[in-house]
N, C-alpha and C positions, 0 to 999 in steps of 0.2 A: 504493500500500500504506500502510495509517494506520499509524502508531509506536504503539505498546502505551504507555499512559501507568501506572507501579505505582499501585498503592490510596495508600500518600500521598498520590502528587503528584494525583491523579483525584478525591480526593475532600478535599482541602485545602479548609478553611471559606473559605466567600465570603461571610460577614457576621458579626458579632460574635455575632447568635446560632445561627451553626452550633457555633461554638466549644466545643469539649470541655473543661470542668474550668476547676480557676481563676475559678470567677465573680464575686469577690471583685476582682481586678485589671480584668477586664470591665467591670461596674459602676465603680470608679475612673475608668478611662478616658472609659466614656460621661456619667459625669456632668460632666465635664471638659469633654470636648466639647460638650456640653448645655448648659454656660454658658463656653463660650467662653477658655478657660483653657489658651491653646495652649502648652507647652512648649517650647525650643529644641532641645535633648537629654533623650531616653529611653532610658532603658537598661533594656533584657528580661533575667533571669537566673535561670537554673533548670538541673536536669539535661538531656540529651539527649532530645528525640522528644517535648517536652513545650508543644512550638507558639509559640518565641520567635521562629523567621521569618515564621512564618504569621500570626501578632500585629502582625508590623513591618508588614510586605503589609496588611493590614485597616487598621489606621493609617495610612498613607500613602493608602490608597484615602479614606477616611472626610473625613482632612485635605483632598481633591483633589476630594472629588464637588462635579458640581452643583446638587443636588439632594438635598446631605445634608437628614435629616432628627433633629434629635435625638441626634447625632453617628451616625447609622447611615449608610451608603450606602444610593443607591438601586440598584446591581447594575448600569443598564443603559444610564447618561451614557456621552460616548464616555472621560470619564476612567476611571470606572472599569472599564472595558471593556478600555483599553488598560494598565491597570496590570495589570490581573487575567491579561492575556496575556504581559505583559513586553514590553511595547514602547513603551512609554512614557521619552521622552529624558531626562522631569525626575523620574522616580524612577531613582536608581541605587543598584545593589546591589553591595557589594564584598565580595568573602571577603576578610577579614583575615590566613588563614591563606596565602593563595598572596601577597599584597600587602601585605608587614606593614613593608617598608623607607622610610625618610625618601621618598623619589625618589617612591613611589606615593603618597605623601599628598598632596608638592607639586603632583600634578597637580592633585586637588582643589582645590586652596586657589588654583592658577592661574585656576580654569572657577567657582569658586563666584562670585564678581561677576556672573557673566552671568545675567539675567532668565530667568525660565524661559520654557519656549517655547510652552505651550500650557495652562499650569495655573498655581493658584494659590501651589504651595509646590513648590520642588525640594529632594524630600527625600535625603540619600543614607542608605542601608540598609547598616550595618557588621557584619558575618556573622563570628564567635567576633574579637570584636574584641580579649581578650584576648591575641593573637596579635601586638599592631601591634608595634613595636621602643618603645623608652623615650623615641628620638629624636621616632617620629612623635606618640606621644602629645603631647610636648612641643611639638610642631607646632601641634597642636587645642587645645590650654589657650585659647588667645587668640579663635580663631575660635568655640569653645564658648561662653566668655564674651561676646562682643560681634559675632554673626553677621548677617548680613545680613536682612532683617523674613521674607525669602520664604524662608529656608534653612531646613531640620528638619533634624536627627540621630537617627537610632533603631538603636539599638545594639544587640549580642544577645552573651550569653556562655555557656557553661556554666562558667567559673571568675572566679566576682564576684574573689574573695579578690586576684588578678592584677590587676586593674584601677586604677591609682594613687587615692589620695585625692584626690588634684588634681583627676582627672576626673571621681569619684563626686560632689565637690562641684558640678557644675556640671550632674548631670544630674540627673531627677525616674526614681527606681527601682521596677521592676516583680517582686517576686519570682516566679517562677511554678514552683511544687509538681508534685512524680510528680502525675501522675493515680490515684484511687482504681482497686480492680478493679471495683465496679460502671459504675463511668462507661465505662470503656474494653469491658467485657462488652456494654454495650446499643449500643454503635458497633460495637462487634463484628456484633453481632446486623442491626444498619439496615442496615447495607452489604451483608454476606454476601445480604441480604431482596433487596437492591437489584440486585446482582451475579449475583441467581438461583444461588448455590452451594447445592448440598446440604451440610447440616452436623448435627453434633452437637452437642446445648448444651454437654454436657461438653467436647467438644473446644476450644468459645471460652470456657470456664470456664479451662481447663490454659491456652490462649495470654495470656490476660486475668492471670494468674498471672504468669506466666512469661516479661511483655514489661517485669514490675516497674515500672511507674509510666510505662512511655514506650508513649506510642501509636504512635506512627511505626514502634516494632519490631513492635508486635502489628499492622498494618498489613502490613509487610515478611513478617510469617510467616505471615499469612492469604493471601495474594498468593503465595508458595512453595508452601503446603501445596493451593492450588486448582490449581498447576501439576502438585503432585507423582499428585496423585487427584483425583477431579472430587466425590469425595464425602469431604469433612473429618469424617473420623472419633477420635474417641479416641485407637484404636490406630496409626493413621497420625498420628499427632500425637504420640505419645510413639516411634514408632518414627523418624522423621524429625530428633524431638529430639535421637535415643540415649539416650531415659528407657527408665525402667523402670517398666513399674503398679506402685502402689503398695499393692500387696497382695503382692507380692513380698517389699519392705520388712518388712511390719509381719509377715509370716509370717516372715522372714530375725532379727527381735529378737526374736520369739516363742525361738524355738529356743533363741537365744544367751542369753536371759534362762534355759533350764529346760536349757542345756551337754544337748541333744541333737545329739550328733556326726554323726550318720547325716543327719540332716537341715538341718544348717550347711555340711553337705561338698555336699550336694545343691545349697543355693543357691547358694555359692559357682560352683558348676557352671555354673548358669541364667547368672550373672553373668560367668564367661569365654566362654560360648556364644554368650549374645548382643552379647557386645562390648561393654558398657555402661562407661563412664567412669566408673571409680574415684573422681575428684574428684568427680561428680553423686552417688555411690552416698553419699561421708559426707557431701556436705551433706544430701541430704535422711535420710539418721541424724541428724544434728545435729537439725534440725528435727521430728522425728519423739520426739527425746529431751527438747528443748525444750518440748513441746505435753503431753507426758506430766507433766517439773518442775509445769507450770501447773497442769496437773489436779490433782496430787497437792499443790499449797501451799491449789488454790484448786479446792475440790471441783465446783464450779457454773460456773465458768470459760464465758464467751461470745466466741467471737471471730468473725465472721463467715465469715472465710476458713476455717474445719477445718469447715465445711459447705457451703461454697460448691460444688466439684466432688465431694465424694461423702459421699450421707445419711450414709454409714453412719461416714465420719470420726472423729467421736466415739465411739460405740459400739467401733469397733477401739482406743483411744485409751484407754477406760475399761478393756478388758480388760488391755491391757497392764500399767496401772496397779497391777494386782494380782499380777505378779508381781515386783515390783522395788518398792524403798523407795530412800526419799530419796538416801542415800547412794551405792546402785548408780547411779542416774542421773545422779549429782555426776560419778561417777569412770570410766563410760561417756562424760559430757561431754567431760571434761577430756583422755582418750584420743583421742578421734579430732580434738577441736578442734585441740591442742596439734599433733598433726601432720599437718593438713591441708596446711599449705607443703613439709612433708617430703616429702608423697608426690611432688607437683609435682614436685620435684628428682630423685629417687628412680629409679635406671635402668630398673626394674621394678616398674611400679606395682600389679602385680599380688599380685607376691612380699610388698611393704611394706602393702598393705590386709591380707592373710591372716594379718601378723606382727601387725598391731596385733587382728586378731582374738584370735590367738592369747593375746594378752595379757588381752582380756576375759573369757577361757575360765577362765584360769588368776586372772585376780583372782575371777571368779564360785566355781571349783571352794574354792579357797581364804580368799575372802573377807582376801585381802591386800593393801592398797593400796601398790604398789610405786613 
């Protein structure tokens, strides 16, 4: 029986140009390797799902082939064959999160004298290294500085800021950025091609959104949502989420912008019925209040994302605009931002959304900023 491998790990880039995003650090690297300009310690840093192990893995391969070409691999030497499968003795990988005490560093520093066994560099691979203790860092200051010709270091963090100056000075640093939503949208799109899923463009528009700059989530949630239905659709996409279309929304601040009670009690309805999370419901107010300020500072306003998943984005976005002025959507801001943590804590997050309604009702009916 084969092991189900998820869309991450199944489709993890095998050369610097499968590589998603970031081509900027890309380029760095390959010109480096290009002319021979090999580092002791790199350090990768950026938010989560954004290809700092997958980068270490290509590096170590690149550094190992025999047959590099222009710092590229060539995919099919047995180095890189055997690093590409994890079997490989002289690349090692350590989480720093489950081995972050003195004791597992000194093993390294024990085993690092020894020659490697079958390649040119034994790399070891340190996975969220800001995790190690103060001791072990203090460990690696020396070894960093004056390591052996055949040793590499490639490091990865999501929290640079943790990582002493001691050690940043010794390494050559990688920042690497969210991913845009086009970029993650068209890997979207290659795979799902690749995968044979039936999909919705809008449905990989909403995950391309909604996975915020990490690929690995938007991966994670194409991978769920192919298990949940064999056909990725929109509404399996937002219902999976516990979203809500977003025509709900902009029909839910219609009402409240024009204190039609009949039809605020109605959505409110839609919104206990379907179970929808209170905390999703004001951010995307928040954001729906935000996009409106814009239009309304900045009549022409482009942003590519309020038309990315629906034409008509704008156009709901202009109407709104005309019934609320600057000021209502200051003090509609300021209401639900100000208590967005409230609700969180709140025993009844039901009761605490409808009270903060209640209060837009009553500044709208009143025009009182309380």
């Amino acid at each position: 029986m084969n092991v189900y491998k998820i869309l991450p790990i199944k489709w993890r880039p095998k050369s610097f140009k499968d590589f998603v995003g970031n081509k900027n650090v890309i380029k760095s690297i390959l010109n480096s390797l290009k002319n021979n300009k090999i580092y002791t310690t790199y350090l990768f840093y950026g938010p989560k799902g954004v290809g700092k192990t997958s980068l270490s893995k290509l590096l170590s391969k690149s550094l190992n082939c025999i047959n590099s070409l222009n710092g590229n691999s060539c995919l099919n030497c047995l180095n890189c064959l055997y690093i590409d499968k994890g079997r490989s003795s002289d690349v090692i990988e350590i989480d720093a999160a489950s081995k972050s005490k003195i004791e597992d560093i000194k093993d390294i520093l024990d085993n690092i004298y020894y020659l490697p066994i079958s390649m040119k560099y034994k790399i070891y691979i340190i996975d969220e290294v800001h995790m190690l203790s103060r001791y072990s860092f203090n460990a690696l200051l020396k070894i960093f500085e004056e390591p052996p010709k055949y040793v590499k270091f490639i490091l990865a963090t999501t929290e640079f800021n943790k990582i002493p100056d001691t050690i940043l000075s010794r390494c050559i640093c990688f920042n690497l950025k969210p991913l845009n939503i086009n970029e993650i949208f068209n890997r979207l799109i290659y795979i799902s091609d690749k995968e044979l899923f039936k999909y919705d463009i809008k449905a990989l528009k909403l995950i391309s959104i909604y996975s915020n700059g990490s690929l690995r989530d938007a991966l994670i949630l194409l991978d769920q949502l192919s298990l949940f239905d064999n056909n990725i659709t929109l509404k399996n996409t937002n219902f999976f989420l516990n979203r809500i279309e977003d025509k709900y929304i902009f029909s839910f601040l219609k009402y409240l912008f024009l204190i039609n009670y009949k039809k605020i009690i109605f959505y409110l309805n839609i919104f206990l019925n379907k179970n929808i999370d209170y905390e999703y419901i004001i951010s995307n107010i928040l954001d729906k209040l935000y996009k409106l300020l814009l239009f309304k500072v900045i009549p022409n306003f482009n942003c590519y994302s309020i038309d990315f998943v629906d034409s008509n984005y704008r156009f709901k976005i202009i109407e709104l605009c005309k019934l609320v002025n600057i000021n209502d959507i200051n003090f509609y801001y300021k209401i639900f931002f100000l208590n967005r943590n409230n609700l969180i804590n709140f025993y009844d997050k039901k009761i605490f959304f409808e009270y903060l309604i209640f209060k837009c009702i009553f500044y709208n009916k009143n025009k009182i900023i309380s």
